[in-house]
C-alpha positions in Angstrom: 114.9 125.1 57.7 115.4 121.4 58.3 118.4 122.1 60.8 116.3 124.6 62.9 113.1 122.1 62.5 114.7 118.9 63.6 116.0 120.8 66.9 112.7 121.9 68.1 110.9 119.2 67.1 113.6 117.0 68.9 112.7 119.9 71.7 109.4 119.8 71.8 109.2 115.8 72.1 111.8 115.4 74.8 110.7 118.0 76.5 106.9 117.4 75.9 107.5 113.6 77.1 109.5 114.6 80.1 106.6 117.4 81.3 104.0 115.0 80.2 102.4 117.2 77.9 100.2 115.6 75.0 100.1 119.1 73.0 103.8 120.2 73.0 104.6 116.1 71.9 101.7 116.9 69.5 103.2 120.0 68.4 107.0 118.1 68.3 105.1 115.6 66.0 104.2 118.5 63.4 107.7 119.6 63.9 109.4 116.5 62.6 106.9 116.4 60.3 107.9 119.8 58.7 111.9 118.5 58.8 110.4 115.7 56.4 108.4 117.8 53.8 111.2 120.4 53.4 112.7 117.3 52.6 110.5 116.1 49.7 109.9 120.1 48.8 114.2 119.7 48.6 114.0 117.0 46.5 111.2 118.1 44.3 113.4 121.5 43.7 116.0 119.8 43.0 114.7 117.3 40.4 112.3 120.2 39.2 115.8 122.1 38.1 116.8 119.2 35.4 116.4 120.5 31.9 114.6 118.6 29.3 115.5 116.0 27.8 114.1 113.1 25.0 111.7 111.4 27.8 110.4 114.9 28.6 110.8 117.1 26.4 108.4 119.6 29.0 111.2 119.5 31.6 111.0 117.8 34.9 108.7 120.8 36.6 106.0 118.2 37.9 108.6 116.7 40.0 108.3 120.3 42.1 104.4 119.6 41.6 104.5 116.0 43.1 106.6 117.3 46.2 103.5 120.1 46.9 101.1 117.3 46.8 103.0 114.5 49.3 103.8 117.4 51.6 99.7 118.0 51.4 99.3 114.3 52.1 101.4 114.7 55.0 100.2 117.2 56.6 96.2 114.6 56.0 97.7 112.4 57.7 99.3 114.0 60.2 96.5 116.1 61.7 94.4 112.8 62.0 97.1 111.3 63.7 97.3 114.3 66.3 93.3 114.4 66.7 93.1 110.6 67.2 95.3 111.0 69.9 94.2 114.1 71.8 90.6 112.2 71.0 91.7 109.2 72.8 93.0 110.4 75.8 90.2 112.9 76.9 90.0 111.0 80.1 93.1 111.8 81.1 94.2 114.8 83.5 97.4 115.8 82.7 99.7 117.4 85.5 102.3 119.7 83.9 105.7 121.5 84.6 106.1 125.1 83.9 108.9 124.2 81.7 107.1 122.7 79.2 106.3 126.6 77.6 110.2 126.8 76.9 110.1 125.3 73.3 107.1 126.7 72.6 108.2 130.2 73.2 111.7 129.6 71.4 109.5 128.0 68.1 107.4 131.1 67.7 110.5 133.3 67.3 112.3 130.9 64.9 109.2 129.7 62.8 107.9 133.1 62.0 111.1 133.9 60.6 111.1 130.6 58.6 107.7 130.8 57.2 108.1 134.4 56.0 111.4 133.9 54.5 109.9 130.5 52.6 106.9 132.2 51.2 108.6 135.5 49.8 110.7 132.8 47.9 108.2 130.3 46.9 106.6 133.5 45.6 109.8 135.1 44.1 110.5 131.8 41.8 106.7 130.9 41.5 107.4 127.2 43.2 104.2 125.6 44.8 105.8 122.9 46.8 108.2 125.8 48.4 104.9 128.1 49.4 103.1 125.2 50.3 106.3 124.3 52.9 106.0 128.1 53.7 101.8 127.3 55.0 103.2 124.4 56.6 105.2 126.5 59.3 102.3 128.8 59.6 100.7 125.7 60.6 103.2 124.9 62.8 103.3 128.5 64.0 99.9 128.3 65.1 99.6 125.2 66.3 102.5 126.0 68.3 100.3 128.9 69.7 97.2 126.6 70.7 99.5 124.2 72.4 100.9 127.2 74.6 97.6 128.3 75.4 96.6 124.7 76.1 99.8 124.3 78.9 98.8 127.8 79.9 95.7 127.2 81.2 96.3 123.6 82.8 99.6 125.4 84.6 97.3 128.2 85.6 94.2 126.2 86.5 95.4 122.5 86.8 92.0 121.1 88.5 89.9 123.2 86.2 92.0 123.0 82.9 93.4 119.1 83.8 92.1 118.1 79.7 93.0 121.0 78.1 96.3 119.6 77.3 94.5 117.0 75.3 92.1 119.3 73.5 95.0 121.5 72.6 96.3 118.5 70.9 93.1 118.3 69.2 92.7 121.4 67.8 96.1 121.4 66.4 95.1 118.2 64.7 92.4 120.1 63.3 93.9 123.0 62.4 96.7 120.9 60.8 94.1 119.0 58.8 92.2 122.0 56.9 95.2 123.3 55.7 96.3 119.6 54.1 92.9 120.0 52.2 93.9 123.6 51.1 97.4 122.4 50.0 96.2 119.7 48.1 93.2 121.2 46.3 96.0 124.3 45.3 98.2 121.3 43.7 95.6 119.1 41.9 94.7 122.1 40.2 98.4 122.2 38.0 98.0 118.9 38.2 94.7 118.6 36.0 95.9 122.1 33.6 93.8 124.6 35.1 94.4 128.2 33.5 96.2 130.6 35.5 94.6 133.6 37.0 93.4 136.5 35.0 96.2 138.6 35.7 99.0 135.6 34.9 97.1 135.5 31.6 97.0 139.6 31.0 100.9 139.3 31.5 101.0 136.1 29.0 99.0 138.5 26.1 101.0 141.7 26.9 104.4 140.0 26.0 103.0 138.2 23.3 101.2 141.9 21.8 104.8 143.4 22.5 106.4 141.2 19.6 107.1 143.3 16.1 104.8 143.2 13.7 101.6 141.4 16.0 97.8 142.6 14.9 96.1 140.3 17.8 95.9 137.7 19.4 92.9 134.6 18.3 93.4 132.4 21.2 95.8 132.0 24.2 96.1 128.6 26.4 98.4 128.4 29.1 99.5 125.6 31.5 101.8 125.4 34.9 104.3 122.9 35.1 106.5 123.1 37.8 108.1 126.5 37.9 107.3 127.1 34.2 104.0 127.9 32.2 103.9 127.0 28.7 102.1 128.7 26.6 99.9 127.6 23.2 98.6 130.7 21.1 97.8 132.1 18.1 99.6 135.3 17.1 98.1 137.5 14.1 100.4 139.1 11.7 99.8 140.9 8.6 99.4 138.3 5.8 102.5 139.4 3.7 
């Protein structure tokens, strides 16, 4: 994922800069962006992995936590950036070559794959940081879409169009921005030990119900830390 990334964001810039097109630099931008969260989603995986040990006896699973919420924070700060800048240079009619649609067209191909393949893992080994990576290409896939529209119609329509580079850069900063807010607001909620969902819980009870000798269940807590849940309960048993 990084390798493909960094080659079409390095793409997209060159090429962007070269056709003197604000959206497909926009959309190189979020590019290089994604190289730098699989990065941190890498690095969280990797220190999320580490068994416990006397500092914490939990395991290390918030590390994978952590890496979901800076690739969030990215992804903030990003989209502002990429607004700003469309914002800013409204003014400006941009004159494009037909070549700048090159990248575009090869990033849809190779980010759908990515994204897919991302979230059916993420999901697979329950890792937040790893899905949230696997929105962030969607993001990128769509962004990527907008700025191709955006070229599209200035290439089509030049005197017409002659912004809509710029509001293409825009709208991917927007678009980019939302789904930092939804990729935060799924992290903070591990973060501060809210209960899984209804059906992670049902699965919780049903194992626990499954063990010889159980009567009931009084009470069942349950808490996500990185790729784990751990589980407090109270199992009834016959009294002798």
């Amino acid at each position: 994922s990084m390798s493909v990334g960094a080659s079409l964001a390095v793409a997209k810039i060159l090429v962007g800069l070269h056709a003197g097109s604000s959206s497909v630099v926009s959309d190189g931008l979020e590019a290089a962006g994604d190289v730098l969260s699989s990065g941190i989603v890498y690095g969280g995986l990797w220190l999320a992995g580490k068994p416990p040990d006397y500092e914490h006896p939990y395991g290390h699973g918030r590390y994978e936590t952590l890496a979901g919420l800076a690739v969030g924070a990215m992804l903030f700060l990003a989209g502002t950036a990429i607004f700003w800048h469309g914002f800013t240079s409204l003014g400006v009619r941009s004159e494009l070559q037909s070549y700048a649609l090159y990248p575009l067209i090869a990033a849809v191909f190779l980010k759908t794959a990515l994204a897919t393949l991302k979230t059916r893992v993420g999901k697979r080994i329950a890792s937040t940081s790893l899905q949230a990576d696997g929105w962030h290409d969607l993001t990128d896939l769509l962004s990527t879409c907008v700025a191709f529209i955006a070229v599209g119609l200035n290439l089509i329509r030049p005197v017409r169009f002659g912004t809509a580079d710029h509001v293409g850069g825009m709208c991917i900063g927007v678009i980019i921005f939302f789904l930092s807010v939804r990729v935060v607001l799924r992290t903070v909620r591990q973060l501060v030990d809210t209960m899984p969902e209804a059906g992670k819980m049902g699965q919780i009870r049903e194992t626990a119900l499954s063990v010889p000798g159980t009567r009931g269940i009084e009470k069942c807590f349950a808490r996500r830390t990185g790729l784990k849940y751990h589980v407090d309960l109270h199992l009834e048993v016959d009294p002798d």
